[in-house]
N, CA, C and O atoms as CSV, one atom per row, in Angstrom:
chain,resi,resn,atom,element,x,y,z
A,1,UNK,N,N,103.437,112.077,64.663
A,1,UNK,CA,C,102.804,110.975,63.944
A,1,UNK,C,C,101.433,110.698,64.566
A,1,UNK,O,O,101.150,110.667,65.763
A,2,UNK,N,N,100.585,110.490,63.430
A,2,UNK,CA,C,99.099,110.425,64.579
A,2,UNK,C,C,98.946,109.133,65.145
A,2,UNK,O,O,99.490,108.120,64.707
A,3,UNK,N,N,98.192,109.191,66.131
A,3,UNK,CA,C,98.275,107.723,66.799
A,3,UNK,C,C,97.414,106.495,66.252
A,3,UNK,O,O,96.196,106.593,66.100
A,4,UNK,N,N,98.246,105.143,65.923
A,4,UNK,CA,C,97.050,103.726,65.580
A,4,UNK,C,C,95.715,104.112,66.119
A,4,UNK,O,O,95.598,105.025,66.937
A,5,UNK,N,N,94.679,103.401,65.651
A,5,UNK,CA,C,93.274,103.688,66.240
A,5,UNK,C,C,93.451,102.374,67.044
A,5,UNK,O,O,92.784,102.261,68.073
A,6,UNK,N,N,94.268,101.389,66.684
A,6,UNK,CA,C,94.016,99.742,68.310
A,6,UNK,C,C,94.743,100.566,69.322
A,6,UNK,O,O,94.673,100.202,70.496
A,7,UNK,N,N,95.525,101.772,68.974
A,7,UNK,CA,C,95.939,102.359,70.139
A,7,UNK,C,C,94.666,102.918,70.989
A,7,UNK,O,O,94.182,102.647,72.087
A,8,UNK,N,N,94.409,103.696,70.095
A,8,UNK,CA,C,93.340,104.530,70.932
A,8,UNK,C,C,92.303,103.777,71.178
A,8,UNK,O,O,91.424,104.297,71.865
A,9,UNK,N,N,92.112,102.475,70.744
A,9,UNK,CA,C,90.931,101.256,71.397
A,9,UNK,C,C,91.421,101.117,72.796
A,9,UNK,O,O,90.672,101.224,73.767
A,10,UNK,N,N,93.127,100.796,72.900
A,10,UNK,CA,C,93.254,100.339,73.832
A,10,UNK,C,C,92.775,101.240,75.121
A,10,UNK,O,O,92.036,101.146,76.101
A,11,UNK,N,N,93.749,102.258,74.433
A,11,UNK,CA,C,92.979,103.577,75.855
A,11,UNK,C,C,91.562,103.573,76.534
A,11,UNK,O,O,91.188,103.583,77.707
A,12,UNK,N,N,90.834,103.549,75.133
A,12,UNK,CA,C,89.508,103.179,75.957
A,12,UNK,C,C,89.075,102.396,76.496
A,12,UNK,O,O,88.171,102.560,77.315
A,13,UNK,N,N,89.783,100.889,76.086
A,13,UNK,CA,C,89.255,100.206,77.124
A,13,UNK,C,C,89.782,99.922,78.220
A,13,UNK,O,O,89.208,99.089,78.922
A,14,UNK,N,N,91.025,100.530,78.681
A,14,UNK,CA,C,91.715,101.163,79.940
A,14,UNK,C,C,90.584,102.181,80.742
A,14,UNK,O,O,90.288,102.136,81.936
A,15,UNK,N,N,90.175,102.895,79.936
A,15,UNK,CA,C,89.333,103.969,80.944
A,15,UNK,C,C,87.940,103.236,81.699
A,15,UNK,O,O,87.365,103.841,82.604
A,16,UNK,N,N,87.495,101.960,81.258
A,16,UNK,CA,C,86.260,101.255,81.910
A,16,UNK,C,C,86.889,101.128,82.996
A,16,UNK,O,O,88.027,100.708,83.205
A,17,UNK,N,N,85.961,101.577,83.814
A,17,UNK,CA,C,86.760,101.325,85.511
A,17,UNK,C,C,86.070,99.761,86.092
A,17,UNK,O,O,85.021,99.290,85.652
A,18,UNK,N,N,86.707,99.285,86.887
A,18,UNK,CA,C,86.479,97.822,87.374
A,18,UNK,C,C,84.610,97.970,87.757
A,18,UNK,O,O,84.202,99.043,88.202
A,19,UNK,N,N,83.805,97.009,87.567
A,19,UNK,CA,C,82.634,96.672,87.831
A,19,UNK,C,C,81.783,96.886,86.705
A,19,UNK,O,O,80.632,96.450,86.671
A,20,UNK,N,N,82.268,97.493,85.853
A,20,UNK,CA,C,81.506,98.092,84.300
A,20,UNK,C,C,81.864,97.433,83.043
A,20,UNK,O,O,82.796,96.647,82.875
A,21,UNK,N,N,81.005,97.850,82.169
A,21,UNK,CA,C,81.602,97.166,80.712
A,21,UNK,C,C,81.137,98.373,80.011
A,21,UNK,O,O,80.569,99.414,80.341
A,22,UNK,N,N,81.727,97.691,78.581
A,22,UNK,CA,C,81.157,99.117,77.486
A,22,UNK,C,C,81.082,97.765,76.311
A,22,UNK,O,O,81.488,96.607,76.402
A,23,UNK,N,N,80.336,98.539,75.141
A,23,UNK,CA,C,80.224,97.676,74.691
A,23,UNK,C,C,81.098,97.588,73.273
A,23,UNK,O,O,81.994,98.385,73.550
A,24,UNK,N,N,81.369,97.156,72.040
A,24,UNK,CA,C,81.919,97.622,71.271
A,24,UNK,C,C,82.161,98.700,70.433
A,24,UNK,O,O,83.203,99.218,70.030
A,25,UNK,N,N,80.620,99.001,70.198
A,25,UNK,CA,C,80.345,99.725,69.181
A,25,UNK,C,C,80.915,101.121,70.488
A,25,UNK,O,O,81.689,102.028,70.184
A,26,UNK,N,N,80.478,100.993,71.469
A,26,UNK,CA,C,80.476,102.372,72.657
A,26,UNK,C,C,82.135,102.454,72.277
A,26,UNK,O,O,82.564,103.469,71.729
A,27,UNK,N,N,82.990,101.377,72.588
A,27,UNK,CA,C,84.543,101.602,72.752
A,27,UNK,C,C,85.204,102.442,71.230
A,27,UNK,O,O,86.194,103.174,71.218
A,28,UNK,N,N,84.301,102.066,69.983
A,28,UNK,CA,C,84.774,102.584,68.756
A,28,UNK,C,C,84.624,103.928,68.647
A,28,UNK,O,O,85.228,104.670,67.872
A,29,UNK,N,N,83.535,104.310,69.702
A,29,UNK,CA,C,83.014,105.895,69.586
A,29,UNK,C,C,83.792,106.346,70.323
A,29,UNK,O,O,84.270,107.461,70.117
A,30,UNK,N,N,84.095,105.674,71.276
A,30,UNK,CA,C,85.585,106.666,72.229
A,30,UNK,C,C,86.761,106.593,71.661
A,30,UNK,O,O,87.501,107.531,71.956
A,31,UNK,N,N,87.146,105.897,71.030
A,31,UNK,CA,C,88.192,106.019,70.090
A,31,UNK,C,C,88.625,106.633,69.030
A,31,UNK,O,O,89.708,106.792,68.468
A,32,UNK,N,N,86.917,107.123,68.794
A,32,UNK,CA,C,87.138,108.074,67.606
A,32,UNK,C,C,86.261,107.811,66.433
A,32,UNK,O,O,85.730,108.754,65.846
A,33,UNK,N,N,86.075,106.539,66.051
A,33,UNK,CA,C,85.013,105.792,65.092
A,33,UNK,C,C,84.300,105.240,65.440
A,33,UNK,O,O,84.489,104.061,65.737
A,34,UNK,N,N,82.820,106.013,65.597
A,34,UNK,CA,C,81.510,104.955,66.119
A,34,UNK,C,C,81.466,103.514,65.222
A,34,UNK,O,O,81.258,102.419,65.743
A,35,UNK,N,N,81.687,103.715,63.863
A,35,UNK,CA,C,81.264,102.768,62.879
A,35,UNK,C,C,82.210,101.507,62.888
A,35,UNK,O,O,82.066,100.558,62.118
A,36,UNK,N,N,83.354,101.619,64.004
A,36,UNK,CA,C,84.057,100.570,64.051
A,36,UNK,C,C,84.231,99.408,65.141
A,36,UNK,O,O,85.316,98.990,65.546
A,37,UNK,N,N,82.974,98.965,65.537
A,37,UNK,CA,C,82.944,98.023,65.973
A,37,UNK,C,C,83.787,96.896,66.126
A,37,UNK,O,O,84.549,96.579,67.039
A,38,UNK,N,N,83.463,96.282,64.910
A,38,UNK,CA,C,84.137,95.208,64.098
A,38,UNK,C,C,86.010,95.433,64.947
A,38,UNK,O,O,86.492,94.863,65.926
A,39,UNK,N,N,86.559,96.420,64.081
A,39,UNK,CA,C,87.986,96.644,64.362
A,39,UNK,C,C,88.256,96.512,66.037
A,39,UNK,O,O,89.268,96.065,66.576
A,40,UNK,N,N,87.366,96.897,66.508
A,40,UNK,CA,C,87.239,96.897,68.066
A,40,UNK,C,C,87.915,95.555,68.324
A,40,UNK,O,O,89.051,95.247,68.685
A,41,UNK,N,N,86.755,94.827,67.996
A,41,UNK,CA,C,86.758,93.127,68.224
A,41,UNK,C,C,88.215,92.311,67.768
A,41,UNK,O,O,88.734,91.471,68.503
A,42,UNK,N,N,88.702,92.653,66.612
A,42,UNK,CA,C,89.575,92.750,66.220
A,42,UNK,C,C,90.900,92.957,67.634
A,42,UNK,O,O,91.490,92.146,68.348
A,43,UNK,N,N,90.919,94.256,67.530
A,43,UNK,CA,C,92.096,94.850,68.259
A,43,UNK,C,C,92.055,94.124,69.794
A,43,UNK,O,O,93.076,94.115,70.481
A,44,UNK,N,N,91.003,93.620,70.193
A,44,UNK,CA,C,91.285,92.821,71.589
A,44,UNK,C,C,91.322,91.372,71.352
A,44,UNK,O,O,91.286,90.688,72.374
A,45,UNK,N,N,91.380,90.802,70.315
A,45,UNK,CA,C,91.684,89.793,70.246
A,45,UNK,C,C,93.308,89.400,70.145
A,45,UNK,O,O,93.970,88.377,70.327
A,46,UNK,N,N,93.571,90.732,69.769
A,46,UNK,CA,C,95.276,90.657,69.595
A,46,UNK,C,C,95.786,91.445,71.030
A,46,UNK,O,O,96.907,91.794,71.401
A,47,UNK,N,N,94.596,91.546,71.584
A,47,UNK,CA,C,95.620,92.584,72.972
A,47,UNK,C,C,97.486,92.460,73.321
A,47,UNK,O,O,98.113,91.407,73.205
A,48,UNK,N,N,97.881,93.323,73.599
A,48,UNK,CA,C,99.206,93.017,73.511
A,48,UNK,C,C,99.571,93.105,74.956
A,48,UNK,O,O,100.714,92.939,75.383
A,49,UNK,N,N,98.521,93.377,75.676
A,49,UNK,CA,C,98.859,93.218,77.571
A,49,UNK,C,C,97.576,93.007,77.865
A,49,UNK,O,O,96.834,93.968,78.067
A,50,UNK,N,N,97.238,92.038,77.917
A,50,UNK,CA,C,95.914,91.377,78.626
A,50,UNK,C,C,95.660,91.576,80.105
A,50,UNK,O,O,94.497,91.660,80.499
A,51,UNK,N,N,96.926,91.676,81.154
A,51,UNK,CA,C,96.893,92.211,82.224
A,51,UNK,C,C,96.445,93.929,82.203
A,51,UNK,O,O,95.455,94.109,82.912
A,52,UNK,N,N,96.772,94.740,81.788
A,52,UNK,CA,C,96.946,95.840,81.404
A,52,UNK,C,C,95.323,96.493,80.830
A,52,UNK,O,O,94.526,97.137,81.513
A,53,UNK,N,N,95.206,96.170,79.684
A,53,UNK,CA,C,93.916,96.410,78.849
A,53,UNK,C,C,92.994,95.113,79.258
A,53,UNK,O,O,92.960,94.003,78.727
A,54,UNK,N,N,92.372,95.545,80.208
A,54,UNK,CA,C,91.015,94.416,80.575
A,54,UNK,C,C,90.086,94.846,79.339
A,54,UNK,O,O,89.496,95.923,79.254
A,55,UNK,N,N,90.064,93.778,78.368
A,55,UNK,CA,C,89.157,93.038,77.175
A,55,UNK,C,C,88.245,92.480,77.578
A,55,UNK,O,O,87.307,92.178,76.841
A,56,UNK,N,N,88.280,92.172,78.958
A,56,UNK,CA,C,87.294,91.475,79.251
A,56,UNK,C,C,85.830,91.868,79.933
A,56,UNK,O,O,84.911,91.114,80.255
A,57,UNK,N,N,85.983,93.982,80.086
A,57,UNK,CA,C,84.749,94.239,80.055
A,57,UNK,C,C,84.217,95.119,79.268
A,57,UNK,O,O,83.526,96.125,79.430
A,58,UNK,N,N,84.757,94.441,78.196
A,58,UNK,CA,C,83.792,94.830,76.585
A,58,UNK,C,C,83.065,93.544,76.130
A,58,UNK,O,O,83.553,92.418,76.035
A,59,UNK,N,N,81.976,93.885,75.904
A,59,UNK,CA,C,80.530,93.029,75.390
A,59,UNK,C,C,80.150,93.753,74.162
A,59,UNK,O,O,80.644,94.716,73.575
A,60,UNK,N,N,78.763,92.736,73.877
A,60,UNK,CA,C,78.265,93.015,72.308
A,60,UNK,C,C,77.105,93.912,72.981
A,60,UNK,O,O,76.848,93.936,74.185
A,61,UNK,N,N,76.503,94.591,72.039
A,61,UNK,CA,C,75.333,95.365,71.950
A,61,UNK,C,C,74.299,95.282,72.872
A,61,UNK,O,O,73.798,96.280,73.391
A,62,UNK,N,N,73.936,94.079,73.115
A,62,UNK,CA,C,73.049,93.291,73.778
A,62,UNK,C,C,73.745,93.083,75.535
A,62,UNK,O,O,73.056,92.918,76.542
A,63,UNK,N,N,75.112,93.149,75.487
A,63,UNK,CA,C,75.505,92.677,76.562
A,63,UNK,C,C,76.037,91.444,76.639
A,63,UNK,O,O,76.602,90.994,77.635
A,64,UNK,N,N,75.811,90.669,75.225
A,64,UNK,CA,C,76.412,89.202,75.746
A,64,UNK,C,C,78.061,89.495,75.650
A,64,UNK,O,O,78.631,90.419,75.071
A,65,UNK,N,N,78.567,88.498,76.343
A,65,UNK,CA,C,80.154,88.306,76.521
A,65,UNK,C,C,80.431,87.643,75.203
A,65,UNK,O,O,79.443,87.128,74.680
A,66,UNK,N,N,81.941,87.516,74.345
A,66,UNK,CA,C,82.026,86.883,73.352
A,66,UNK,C,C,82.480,85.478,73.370
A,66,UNK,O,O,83.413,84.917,73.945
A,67,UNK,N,N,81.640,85.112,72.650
A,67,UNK,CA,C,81.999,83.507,72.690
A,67,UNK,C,C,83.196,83.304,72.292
A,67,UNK,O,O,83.713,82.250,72.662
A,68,UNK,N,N,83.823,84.033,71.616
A,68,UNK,CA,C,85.741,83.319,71.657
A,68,UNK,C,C,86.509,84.183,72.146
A,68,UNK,O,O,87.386,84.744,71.490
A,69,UNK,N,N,86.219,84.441,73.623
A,69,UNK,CA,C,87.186,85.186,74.534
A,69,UNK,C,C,88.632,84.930,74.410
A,69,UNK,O,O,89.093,83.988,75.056
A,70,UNK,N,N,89.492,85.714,73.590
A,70,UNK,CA,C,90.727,85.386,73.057
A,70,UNK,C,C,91.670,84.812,74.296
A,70,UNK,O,O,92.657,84.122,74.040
A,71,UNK,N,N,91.280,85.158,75.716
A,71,UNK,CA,C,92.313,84.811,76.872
A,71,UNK,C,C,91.957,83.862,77.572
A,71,UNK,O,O,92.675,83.742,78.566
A,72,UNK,N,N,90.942,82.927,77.474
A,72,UNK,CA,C,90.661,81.261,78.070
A,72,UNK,C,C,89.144,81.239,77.688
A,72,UNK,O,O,88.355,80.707,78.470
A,73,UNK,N,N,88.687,81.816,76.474
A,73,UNK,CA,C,87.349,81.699,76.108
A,73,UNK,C,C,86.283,82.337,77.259
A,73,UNK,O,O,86.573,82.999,78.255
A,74,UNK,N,N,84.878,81.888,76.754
A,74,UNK,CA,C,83.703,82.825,77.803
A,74,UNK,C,C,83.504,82.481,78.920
A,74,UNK,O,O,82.735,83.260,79.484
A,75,UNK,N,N,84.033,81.174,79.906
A,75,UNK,CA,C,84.188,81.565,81.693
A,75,UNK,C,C,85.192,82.164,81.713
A,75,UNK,O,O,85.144,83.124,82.481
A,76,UNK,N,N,86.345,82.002,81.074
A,76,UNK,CA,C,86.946,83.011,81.670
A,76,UNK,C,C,86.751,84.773,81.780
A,76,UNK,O,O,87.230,85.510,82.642
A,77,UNK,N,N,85.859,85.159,80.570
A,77,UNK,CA,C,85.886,86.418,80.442
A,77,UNK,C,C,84.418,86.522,81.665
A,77,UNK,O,O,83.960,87.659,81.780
A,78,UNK,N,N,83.799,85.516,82.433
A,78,UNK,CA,C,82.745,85.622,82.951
A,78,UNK,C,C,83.761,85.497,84.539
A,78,UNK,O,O,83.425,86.317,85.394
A,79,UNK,N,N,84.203,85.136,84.684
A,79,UNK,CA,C,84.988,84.782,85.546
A,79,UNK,C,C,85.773,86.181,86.187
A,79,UNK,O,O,85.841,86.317,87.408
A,80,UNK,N,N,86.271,87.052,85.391
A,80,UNK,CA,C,86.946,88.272,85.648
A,80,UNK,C,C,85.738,88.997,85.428
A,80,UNK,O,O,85.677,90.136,85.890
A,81,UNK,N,N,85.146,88.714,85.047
A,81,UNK,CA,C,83.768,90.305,85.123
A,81,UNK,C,C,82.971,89.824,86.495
A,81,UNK,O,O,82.691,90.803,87.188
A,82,UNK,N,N,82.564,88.648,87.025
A,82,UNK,CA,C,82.154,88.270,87.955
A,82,UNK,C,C,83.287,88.806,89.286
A,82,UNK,O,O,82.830,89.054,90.402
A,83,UNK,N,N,84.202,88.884,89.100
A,83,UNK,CA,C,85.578,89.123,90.299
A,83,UNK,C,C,85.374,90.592,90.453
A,83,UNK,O,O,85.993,91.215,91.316
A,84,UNK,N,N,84.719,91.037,89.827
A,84,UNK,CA,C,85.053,92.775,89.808
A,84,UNK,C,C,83.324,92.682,89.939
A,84,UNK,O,O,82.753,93.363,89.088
A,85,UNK,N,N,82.645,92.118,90.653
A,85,UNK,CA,C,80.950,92.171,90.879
A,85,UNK,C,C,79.947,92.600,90.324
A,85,UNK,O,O,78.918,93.187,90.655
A,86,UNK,N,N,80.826,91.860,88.581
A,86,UNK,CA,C,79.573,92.103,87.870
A,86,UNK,C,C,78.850,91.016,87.369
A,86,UNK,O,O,79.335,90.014,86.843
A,87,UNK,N,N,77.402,91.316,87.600
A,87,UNK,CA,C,76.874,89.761,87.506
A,87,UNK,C,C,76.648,89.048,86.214
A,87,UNK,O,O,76.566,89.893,85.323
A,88,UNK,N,N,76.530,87.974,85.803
A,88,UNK,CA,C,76.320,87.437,84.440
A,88,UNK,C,C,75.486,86.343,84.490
A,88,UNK,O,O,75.508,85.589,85.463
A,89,UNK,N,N,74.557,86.125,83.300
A,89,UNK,CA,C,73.519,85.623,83.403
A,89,UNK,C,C,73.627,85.076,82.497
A,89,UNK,O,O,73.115,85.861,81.700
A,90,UNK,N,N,74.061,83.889,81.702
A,90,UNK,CA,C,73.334,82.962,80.824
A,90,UNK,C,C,74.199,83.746,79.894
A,90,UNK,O,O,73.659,83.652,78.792
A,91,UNK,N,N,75.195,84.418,79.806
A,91,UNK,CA,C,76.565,84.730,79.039
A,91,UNK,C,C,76.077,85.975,78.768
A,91,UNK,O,O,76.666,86.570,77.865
A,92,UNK,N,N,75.024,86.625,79.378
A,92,UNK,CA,C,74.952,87.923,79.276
A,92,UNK,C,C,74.888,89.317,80.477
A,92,UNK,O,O,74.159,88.946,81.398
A,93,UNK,N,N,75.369,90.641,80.717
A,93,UNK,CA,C,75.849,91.491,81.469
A,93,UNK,C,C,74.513,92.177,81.208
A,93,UNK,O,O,74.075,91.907,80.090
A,94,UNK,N,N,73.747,92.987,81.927
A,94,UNK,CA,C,72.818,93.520,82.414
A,94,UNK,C,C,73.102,95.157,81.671
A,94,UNK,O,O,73.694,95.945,82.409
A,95,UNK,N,N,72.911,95.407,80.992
A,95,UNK,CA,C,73.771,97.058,80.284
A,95,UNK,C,C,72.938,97.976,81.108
A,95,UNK,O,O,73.509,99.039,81.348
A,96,UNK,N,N,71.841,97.862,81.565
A,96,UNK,CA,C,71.009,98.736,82.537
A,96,UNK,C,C,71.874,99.049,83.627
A,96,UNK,O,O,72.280,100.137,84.034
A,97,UNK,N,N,72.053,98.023,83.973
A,97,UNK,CA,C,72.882,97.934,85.403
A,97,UNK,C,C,74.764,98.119,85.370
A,97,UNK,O,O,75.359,98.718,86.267
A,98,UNK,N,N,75.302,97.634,84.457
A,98,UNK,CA,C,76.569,97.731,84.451
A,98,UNK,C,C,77.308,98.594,83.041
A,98,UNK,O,O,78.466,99.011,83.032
A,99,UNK,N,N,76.597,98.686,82.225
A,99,UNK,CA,C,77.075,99.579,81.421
A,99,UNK,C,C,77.858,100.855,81.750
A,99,UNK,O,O,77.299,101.867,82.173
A,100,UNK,N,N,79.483,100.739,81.490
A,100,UNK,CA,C,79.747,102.194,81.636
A,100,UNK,C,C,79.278,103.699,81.190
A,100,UNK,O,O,79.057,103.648,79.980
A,101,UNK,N,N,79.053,104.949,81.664
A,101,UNK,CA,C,78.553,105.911,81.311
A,101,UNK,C,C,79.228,107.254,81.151
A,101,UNK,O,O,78.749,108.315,81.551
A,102,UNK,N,N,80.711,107.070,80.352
A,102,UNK,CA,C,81.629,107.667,81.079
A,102,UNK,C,C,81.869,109.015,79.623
A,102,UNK,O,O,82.689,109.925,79.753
């Protein structure tokens, strides 16, 4: 049976290693569909192991964090990206500097 694509979201956003982010549109292309952003956003809002699949270092295009961080809103998703030493600025992640490249 072929596999869900929130599956294969999830995988990818398992593979961001701690201190990095990716961004949506990046996580849809590792999954298989560049053009699915959107569904991205989607599929971590429903995460089904929030411990497990860190959602919380995927950002928008730009780098900002999302304003309705499905697991205690945007300190918290600033809060766990800050714990893993990545810095945040005014609700936005530096993609120069922390963008995964994987």
């Amino acid at each position: 049976m072929a596999e869900r694509f929130y599956d294969r979201i999830y995988k990818a956003v398992i593979s961001i290693p701690k201190g990095r982010v990716a961004t949506y549109g990046q996580v849809a292309a590792m999954a298989g569909n560049g053009n699915a952003a959107r569904a991205v956003g989607n599929a971590l809002h429903v995460n089904p192991a929030p411990g497990e699949i860190p959602c919380h270092r995927v950002v928008n295009a730009r780098g900002r964090l999302a304003p309705d961080f499905a697991f205690g809103g945007i300190d918290a998703q600033k809060n766990l990206l800050e714990a893993e030493g990545v810095e945040v600025t005014d609700g936005f992640v530096d993609l120069k500097k922390y963008q995964f490249r994987g």
